[in-house]
N, C-alpha and C positions, 0 to 999 in steps of 0.2 A: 306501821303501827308498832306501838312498844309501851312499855311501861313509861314512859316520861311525856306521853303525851299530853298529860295536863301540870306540866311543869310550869308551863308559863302563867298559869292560874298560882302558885304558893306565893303567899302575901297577904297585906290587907286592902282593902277596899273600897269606895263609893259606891253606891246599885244607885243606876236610877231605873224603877218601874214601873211598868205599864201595863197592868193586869184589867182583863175582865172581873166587874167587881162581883159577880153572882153567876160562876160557874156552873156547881150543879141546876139552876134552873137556865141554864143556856142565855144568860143574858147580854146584855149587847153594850152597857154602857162601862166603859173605861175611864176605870182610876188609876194616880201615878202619884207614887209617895217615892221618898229615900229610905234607905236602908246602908249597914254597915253589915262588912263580909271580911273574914278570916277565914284561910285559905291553907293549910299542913299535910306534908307529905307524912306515911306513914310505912310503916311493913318495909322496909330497905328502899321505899319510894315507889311498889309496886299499887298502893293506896294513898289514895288523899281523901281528907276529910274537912269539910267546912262550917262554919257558924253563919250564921245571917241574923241581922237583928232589927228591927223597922218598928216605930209604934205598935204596940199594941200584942204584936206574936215574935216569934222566937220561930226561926228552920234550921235542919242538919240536911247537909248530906253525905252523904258516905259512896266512895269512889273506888272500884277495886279492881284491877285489869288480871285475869286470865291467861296466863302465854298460853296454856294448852287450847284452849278454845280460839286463843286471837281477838279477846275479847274485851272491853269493858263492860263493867255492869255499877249499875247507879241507883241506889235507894235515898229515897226523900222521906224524911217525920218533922212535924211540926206543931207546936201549942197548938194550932187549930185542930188539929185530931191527938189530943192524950194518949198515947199508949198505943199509940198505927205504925208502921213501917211498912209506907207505901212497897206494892211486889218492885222488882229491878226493872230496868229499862238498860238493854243488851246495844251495843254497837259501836264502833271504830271511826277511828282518823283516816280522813283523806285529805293528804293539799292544804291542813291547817281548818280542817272542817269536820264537825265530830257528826253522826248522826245515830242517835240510840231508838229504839223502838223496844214498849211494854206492854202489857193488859195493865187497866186497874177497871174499878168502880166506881164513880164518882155520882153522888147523888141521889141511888141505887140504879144507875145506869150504867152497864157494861161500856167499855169507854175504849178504844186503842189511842195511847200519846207516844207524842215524838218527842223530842229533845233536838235541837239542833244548836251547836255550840261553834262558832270564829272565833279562831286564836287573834293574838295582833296586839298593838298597843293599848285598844279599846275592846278588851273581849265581849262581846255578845251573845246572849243563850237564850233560846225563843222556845214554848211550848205550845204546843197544840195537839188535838185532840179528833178523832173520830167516832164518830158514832155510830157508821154506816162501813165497818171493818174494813176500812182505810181506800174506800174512792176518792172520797174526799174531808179536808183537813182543814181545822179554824184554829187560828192562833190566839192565842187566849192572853199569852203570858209573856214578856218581854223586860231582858234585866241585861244595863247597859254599865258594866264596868270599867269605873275609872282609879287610877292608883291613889290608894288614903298617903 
């Protein structure tokens, strides 16, 4: 692990997505829109920072790697919550396989999510959620990138 592991992310874009459309009430039916994503290294390449842009909302996220911890940490804000930055979600590269783990709140339910992110020609980043401090985990959220 090292600071360049999400080098292969700096660029622009295609997202195709495949979200649960009603998260906080734990719902079940799934929608799939497009989106456009911008992808920049920052801080001597130790950060990267991204846009997303899809009908209707606007997301950032902000990407920061750690040496002393060995760590990445990854905050999410979005038009859909004005003025939030969601808490970090902490964890490392294996084998071209990222996996982070956070708290948040979603809904006003205590929540644990995951991140799991495949490098590759076709990167994919999948999220899901627990509810039950992590026996078991529903994938909610699915974003398949292709180069713009």
């Amino acid at each position: 692990m090292s600071a360049s592991d999400f080098d292969f992310f700096h660029g622009r874009w295609h997202v195709a997505n495949r979200k649960i459309d009603d998260i906080p009430g734990r719902g079940t039916a799934w929608v799939e829109f497009e989106a456009e994503c911008d992808a920049r290294p920052l801080l001597g390449g130790a950060g990267i920072i991204d846009t997303i842009t899809a009908p209707g909302w606007e997301g950032m996220t902000l990407r920061q790697y750690d040496p002393a911890a060995d760590v990445w940490r990854i905050w999410w804000a979005s038009t859909r919550a004005p003025g939030h930055l969601d808490p970090p979600l902490e964890g490392r590269f294996t084998d071209g396989h990222g996996v982070f783990f956070g708290d948040d709140v979603v809904g006003g339910h205590e929540v644990k999510v995951r991140f799991d992110w495949t490098t590759g020609a076709s990167p994919t980043w999948r999220q899901q959620f627990s509810y039950d401090g992590g026996a078991t985990w529903a994938e909610n959220w699915v974003m398949t990138f292709s180069r713009a």
